[in-house]
VOGU-3710 file (C-alpha; in Angstrom, 3 decimals, decimal comma):
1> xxxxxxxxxx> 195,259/-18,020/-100,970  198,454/-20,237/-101,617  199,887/-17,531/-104,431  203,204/-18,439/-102,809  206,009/-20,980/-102,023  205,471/-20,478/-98,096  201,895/-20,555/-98,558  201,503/-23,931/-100,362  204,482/-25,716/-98,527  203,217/-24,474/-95,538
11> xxxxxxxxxx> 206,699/-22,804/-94,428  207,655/-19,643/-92,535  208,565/-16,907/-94,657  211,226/-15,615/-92,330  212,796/-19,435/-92,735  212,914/-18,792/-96,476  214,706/-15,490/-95,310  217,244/-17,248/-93,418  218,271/-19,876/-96,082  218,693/-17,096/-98,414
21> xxxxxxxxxx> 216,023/-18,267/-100,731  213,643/-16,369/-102,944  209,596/-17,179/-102,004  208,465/-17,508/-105,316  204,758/-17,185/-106,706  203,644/-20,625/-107,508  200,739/-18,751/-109,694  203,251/-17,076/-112,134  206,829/-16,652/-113,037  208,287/-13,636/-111,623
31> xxxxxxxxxx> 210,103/-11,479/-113,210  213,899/-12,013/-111,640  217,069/-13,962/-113,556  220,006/-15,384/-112,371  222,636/-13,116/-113,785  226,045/-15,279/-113,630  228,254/-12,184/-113,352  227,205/-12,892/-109,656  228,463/-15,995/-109,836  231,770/-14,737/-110,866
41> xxxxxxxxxx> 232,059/-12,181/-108,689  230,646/-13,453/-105,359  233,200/-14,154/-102,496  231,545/-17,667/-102,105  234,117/-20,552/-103,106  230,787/-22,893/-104,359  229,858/-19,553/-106,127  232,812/-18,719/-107,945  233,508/-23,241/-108,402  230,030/-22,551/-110,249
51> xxxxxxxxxx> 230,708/-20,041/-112,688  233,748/-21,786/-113,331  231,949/-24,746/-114,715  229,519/-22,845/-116,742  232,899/-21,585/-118,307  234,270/-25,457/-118,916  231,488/-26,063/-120,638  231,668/-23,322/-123,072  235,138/-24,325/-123,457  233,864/-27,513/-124,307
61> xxxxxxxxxx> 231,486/-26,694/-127,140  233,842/-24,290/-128,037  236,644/-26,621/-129,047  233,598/-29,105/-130,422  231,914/-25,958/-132,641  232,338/-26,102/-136,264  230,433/-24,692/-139,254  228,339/-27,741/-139,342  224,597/-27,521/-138,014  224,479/-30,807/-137,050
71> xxxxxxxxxx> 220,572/-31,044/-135,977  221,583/-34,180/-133,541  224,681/-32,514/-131,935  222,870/-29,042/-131,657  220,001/-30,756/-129,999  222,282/-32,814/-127,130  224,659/-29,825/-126,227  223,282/-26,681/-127,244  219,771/-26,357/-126,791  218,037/-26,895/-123,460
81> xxxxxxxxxx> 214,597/-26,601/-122,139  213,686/-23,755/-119,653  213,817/-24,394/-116,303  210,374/-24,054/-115,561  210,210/-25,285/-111,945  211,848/-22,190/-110,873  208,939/-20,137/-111,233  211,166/-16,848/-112,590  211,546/-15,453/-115,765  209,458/-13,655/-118,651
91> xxxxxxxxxx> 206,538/-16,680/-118,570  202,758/-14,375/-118,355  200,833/-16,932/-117,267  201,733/-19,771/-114,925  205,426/-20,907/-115,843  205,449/-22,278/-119,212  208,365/-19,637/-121,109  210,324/-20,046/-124,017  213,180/-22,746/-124,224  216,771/-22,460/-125,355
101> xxxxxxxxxx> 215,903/-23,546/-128,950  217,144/-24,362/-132,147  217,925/-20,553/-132,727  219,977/-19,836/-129,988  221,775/-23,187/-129,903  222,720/-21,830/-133,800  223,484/-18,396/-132,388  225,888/-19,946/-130,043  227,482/-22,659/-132,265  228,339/-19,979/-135,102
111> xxxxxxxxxx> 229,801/-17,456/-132,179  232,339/-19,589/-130,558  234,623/-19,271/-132,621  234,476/-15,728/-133,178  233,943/-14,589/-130,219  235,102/-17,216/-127,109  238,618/-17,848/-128,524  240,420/-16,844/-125,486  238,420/-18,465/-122,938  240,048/-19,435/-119,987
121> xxxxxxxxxx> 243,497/-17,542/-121,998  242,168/-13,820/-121,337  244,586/-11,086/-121,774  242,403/-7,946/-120,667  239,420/-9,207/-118,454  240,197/-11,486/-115,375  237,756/-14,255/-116,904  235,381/-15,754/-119,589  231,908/-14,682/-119,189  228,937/-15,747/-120,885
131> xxxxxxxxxx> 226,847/-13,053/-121,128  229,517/-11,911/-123,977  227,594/-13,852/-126,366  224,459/-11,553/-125,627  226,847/-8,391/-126,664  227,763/-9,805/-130,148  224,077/-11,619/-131,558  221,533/-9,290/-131,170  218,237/-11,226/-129,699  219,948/-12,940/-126,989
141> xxxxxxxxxx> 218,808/-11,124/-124,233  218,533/-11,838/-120,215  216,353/-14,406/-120,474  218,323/-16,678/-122,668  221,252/-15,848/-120,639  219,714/-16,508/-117,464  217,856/-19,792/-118,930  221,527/-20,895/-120,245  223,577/-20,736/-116,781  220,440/-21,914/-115,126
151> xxxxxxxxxx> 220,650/-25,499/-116,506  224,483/-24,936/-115,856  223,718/-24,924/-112,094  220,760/-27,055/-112,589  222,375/-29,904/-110,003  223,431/-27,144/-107,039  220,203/-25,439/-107,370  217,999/-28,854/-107,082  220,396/-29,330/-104,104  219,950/-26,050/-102,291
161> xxxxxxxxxx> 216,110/-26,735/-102,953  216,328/-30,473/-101,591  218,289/-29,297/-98,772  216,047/-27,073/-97,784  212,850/-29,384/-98,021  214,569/-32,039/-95,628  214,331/-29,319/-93,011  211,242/-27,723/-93,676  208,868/-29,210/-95,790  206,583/-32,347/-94,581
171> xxxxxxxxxx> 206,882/-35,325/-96,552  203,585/-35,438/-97,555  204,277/-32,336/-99,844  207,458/-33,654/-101,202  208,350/-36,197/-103,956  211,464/-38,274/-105,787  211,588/-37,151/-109,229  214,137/-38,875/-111,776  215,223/-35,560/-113,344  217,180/-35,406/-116,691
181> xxxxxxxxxx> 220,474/-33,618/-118,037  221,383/-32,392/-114,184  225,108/-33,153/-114,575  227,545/-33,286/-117,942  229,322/-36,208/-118,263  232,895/-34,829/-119,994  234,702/-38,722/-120,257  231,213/-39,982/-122,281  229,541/-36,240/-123,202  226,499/-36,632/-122,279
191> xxxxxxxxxx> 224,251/-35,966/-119,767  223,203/-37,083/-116,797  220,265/-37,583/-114,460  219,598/-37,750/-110,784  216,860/-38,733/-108,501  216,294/-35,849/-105,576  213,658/-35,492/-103,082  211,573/-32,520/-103,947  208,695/-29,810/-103,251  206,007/-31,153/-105,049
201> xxxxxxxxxx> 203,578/-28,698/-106,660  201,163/-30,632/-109,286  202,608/-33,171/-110,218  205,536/-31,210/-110,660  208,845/-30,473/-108,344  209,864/-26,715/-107,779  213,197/-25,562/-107,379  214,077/-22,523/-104,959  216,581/-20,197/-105,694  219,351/-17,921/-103,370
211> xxxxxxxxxx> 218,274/-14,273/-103,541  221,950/-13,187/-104,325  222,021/-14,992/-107,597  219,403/-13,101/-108,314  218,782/-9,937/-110,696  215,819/-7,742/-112,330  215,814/-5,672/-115,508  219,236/-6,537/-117,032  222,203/-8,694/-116,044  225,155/-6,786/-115,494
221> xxxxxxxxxx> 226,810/-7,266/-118,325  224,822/-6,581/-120,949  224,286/-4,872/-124,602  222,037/-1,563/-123,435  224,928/-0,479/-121,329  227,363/-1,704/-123,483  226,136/1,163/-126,144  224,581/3,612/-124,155  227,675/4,005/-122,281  230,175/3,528/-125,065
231> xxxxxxxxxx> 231,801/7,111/-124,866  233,203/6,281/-121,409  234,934/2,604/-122,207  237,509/4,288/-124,959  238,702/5,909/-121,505  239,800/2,551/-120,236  241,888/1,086/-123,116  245,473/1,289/-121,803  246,889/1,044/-125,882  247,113/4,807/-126,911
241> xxxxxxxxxx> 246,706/3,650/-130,713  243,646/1,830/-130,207  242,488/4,330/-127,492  242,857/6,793/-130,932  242,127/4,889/-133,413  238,365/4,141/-131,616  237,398/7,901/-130,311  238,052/8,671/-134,201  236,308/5,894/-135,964  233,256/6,918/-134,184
251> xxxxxxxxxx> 233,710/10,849/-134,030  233,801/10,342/-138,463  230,639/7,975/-137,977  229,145/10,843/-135,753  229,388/13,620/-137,699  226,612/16,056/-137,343  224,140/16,703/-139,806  224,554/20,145/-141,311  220,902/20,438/-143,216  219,799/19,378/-139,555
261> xxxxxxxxxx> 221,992/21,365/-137,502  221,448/19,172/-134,497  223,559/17,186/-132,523  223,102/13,487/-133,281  220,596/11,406/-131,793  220,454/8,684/-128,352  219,883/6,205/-131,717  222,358/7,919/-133,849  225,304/7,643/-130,782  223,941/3,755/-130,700
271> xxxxxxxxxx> 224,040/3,285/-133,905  227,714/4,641/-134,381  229,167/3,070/-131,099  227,657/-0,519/-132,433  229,495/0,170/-135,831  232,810/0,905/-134,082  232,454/-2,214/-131,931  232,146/-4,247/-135,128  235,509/-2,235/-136,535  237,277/-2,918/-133,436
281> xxxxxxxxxx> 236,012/-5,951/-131,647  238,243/-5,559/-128,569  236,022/-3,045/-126,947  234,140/-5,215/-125,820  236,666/-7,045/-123,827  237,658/-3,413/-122,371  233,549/-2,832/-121,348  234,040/-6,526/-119,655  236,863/-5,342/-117,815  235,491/-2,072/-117,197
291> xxxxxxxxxx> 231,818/-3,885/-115,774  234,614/-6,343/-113,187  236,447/-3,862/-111,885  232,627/-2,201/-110,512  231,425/-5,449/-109,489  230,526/-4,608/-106,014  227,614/-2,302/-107,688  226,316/-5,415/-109,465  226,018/-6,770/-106,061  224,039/-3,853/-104,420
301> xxxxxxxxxx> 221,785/-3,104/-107,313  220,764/-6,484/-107,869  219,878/-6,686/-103,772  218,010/-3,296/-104,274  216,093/-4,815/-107,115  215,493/-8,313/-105,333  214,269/-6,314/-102,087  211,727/-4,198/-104,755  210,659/-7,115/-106,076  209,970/-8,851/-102,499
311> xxxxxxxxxx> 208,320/-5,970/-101,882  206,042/-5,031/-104,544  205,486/-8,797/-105,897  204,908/-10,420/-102,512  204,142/-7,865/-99,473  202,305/-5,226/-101,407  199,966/-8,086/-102,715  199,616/-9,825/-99,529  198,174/-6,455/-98,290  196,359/-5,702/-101,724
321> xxxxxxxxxx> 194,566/-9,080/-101,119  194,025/-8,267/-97,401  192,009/-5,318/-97,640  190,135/-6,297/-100,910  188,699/-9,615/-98,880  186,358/-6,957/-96,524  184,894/-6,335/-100,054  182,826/-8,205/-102,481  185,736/-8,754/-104,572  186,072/-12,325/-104,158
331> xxxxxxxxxx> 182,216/-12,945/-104,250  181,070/-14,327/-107,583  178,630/-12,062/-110,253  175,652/-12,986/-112,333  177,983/-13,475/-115,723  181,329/-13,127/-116,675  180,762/-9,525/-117,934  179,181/-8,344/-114,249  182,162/-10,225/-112,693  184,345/-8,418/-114,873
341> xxxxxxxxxx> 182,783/-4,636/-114,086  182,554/-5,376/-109,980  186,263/-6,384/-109,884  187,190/-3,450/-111,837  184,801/-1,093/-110,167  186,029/-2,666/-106,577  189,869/-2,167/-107,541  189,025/1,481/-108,771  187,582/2,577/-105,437  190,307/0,795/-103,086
351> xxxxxxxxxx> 192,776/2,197/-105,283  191,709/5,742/-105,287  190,242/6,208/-101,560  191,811/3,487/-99,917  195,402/2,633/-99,451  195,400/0,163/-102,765  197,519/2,592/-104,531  200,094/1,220/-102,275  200,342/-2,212/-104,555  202,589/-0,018/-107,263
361> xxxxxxxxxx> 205,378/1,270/-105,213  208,019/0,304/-103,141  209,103/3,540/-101,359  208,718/6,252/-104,100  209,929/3,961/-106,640  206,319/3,040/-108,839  206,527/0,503/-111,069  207,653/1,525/-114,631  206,041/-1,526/-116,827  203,029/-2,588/-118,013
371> xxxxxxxxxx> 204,146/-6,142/-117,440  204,684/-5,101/-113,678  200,639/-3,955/-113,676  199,268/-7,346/-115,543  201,079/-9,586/-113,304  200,092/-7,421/-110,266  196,338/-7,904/-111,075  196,973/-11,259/-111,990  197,852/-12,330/-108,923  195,445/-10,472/-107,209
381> xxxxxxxxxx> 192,402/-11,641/-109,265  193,570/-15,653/-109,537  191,626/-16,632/-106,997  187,894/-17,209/-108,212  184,928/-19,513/-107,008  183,232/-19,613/-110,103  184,804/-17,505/-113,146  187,987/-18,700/-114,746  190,249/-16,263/-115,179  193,102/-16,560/-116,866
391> xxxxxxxxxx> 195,781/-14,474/-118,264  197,551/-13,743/-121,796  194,964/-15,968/-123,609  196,143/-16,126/-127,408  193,704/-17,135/-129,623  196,036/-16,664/-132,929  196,113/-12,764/-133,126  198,005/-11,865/-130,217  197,468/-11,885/-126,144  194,785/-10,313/-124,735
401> xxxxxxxxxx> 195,799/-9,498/-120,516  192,799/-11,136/-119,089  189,778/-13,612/-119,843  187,219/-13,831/-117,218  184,924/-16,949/-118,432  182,488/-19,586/-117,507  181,683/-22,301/-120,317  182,811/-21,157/-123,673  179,556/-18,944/-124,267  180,532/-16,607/-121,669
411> xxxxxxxxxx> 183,436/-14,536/-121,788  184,579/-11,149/-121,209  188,090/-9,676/-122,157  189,669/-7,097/-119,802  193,095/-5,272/-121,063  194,827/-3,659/-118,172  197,289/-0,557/-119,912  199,654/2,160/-118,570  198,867/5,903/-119,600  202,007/6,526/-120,229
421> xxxxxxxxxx> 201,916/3,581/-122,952  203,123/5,317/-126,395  200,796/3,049/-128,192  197,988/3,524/-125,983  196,025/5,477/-129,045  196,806/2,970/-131,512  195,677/-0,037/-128,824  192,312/1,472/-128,503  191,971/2,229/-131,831  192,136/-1,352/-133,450
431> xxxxxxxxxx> 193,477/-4,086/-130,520  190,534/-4,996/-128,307  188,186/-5,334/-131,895  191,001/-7,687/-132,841  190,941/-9,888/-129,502  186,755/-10,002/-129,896  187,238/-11,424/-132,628  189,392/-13,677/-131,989  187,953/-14,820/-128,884  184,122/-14,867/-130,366
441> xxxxxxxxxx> 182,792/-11,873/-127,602  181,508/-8,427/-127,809  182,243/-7,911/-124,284  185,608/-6,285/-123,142  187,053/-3,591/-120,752  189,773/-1,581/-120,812  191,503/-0,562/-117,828  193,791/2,652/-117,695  195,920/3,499/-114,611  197,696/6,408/-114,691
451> xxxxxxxxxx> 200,321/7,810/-111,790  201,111/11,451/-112,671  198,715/14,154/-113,823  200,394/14,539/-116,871  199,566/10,794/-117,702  195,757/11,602/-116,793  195,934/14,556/-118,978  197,311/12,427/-122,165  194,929/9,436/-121,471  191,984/12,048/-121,410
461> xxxxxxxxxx> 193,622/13,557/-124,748  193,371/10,242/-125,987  190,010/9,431/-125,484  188,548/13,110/-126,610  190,447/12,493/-129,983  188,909/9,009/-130,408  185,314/9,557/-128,698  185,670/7,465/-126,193  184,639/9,573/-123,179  182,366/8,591/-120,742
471> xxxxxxxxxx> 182,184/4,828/-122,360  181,460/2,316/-119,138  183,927/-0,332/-120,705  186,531/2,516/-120,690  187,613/3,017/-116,806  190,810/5,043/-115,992  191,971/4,491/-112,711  194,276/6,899/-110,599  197,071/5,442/-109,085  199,058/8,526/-107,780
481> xxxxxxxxxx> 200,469/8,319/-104,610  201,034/12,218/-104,109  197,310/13,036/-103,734  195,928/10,255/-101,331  195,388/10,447/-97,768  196,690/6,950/-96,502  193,251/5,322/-95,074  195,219/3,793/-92,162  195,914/7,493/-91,485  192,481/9,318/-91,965
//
């Protein structure tokens, strides 16, 4: 199966490995961002020259921001397409995601003022750093941050990918593509475009990206720690009236309860740090400073979670795939909804008496999202001779995890869903009737996977309460690790 970049390009992974390049899926985005903090921090001149320039050009909208939505001006500097070639990011299916839009280009506009007035002119961090804007507008998250310096580094990273392909890559499997806004023009400000001789994937070029750019989860600046670890960045302000004047603002925010007689709430300590960084804005140039002076842990965490991903989203399905093709897996069924039961049955048994379990861990570490499990299964199950089967199909009332189909009078719907889910009662309850509906079938599954007893004990709750035991579209898989015998071992 060509699920990945060395597979379809016909390269050696361990030559990937030596450039320092990620070997993307070329069936779906994974999950990974380029956090620019690791720009910034990286002992690589090209590195830091890079993170520099993402900086100019803030500096340069900056001093160009006004009050002013001006559609045409928004449109040219501020908003920018995703980067889909990459194959990362939050995209379910394939790599089509979400674009910088007409929202965050507003977001951005409106904030520069506020809160990039110092750039390049800091007085308490070492530098200007991007992700600051994610901090202050709630909604801009780690994909729009990552999306944002991507198309900053657009030009190095085509390079580094073009590079590469001269080396490796036959030129049969490679193309010229003209592509657009690769370079900012700051004499005419505009921007520019380039020709570059590229893997071609198709119709389309792909761009390859070095692992140490590279993060999962959160970038390392970013508004979850900045609240959840509020009580400790008071600490660091060197001005003993400030230092005083922020411990008590939020103590008299804090105040406990007395009806309750509890101490305040995770949300309630969230809520109250958030309302002292509005009071006193120059926290959060203290939590900057606080987040550079640890930098070398952005490093190592981000490798740890770029080796778990390499692991889990590449090696554990290449083996997952490996031992399922001595199985009927891959053969086709009768109809969509046989096709639909023999994959699931075929997955259940490998999972619980053969060593598929394996696919959800790296080490001991399991994976924690349900994301993680659809895009696991969705590589696995891409490959199909007859059935179609495509993921995150919305048909107007929200996604539904898989759609096994042939012709539009067959389909089945199959909803893969952690036990540990807190909405797992309310999902079978009222969401698969919702995606029949909406995709004209009476046929679905669900699919449970559980990976402590605990979870096995809730999920059966579940079902008791709703009378749902026993039903054959109803499957709960077990994939604990600390009650299987490893096949290769028994």
């Amino acid at each position: 199966m060509d699920l990945y970049f060395s597979d379809h390009f016909k390269v050696k992974p361990q030559n990937l490995e030596k450039y320092g390049a990620f070997n993307i899926s070329l069936v779906a985005d994974l999950p990974l961002f380029i956090d620019p903090f690791l720009l910034f921090n990286s002992r690589k001149k090209k590195y830091k020259q890079l993170h520099s320039e993402i900086i100019r050009y803030l500096i340069f909208l900056r001093d160009k921001a006004s009050e002013e939505h001006d559609k045409g001006k928004l449109k040219s500097w501020y908003a920018f397409k995703e980067v889909e070639q990459n194959w990362l990011g939050f995209s379910v299916a394939g790599n089509k995601g979400s674009a910088l839009g007409m929202d965050f280009a507003r977001a951005l506009n409106e904030n520069l003022n506020k809160i990039f007035q110092e750039f390049g002119q800091e007085k308490i961090t070492k530098s200007s750093h991007l992700e600051k804007l994610c901090l202050i507008k709630e909604g801009v998250g780690k994909d729009n941050i990552s999306d944002f310096a991507t198309n900053l580094i657009k030009e190095f990273l085509l390079e580094y990918t073009q590079t590469f392909a001269h080396s490796h890559i036959d030129k049969s499997l490679r193309g010229e593509f003209r592509v657009p806004r690769t370079r900012f023009n700051y004499e005419t400000e505009t921007w520019e475009e380039r020709t570059f001789d590229l893997p071609k994937y198709e119709g389309d070029f792909v761009i390859l990206t070095p692992k140490d750019l590279l993060t999962k989860d959160e970038t390392w600046i970013n508004r979850k720690d900045l609240l959840e670890e509020f009580e400790l960045i008071p600490n660091a302000i060197t001005n003993d009236q400030l230092r005083f004047q922020v411990n008590n603002y939020f103590r008299s925010i804090l105040v406990p309860d007395p009806k309750r007689n509890k101490e305040p709430t995770k949300q309630e300590r969230m809520s109250a740090a958030f309302a002292t960084i509005r009071q006193f804005p120059q926290i959060i140039d203290y939590y900057i400073k606080y987040k550079e002076e640890h930098g070398d842990q952005a490093e190592s965490i981000s490798g740890e979670k770029v080796i778990f991903s390499e692991n889990v989203y590449i090696k554990n399905v290449q083996n997952f795939i490996s031992g399922l093709q001595k199985t009927d897996f891959y053969s086709p069924a009768k109809n969509s909804y046989e096709e639909a039961k023999k994959k699931i049955e075929i997955l259940k048994e490998y999972i619980e008496n053969n060593d598929g379990y394996k696919l959800f861990y790296h080490k001991n570490e399991c994976i924690g999202a349900e994301r993680d499990l659809q895009l696991l299964f969705g590589l696995v199950c891409h490959e199909s001779s007859t059935f179609d089967i495509n993921r995150e199909v919305n048909q107007g009332r929200g996604p539904v995890d898989f759609k096994v189909s042939k012709g539009s009078a067959d389909k089945t719907l199959v909803e893969f869903k952690l036990a540990r889910n807190k909405k797992l009662k309310q999902n079978l309850q009222k969401q698969v009737a919702i995606y029949e509906k909406a995709n004209k079938t009476t046929s679905s599954f669900k699919v449970i996977i559980y990976f402590t007893e605990d979870e096995y004990k809730r999920a059966i709750g579940i079902l008791n309460d709703l009378g749902l035991t026993g039903r054959e579209d109803i499957v709960l898989i077990d994939g604990r690790s600390d009650n299987k015998v490893s096949a290769s071992k028994s």
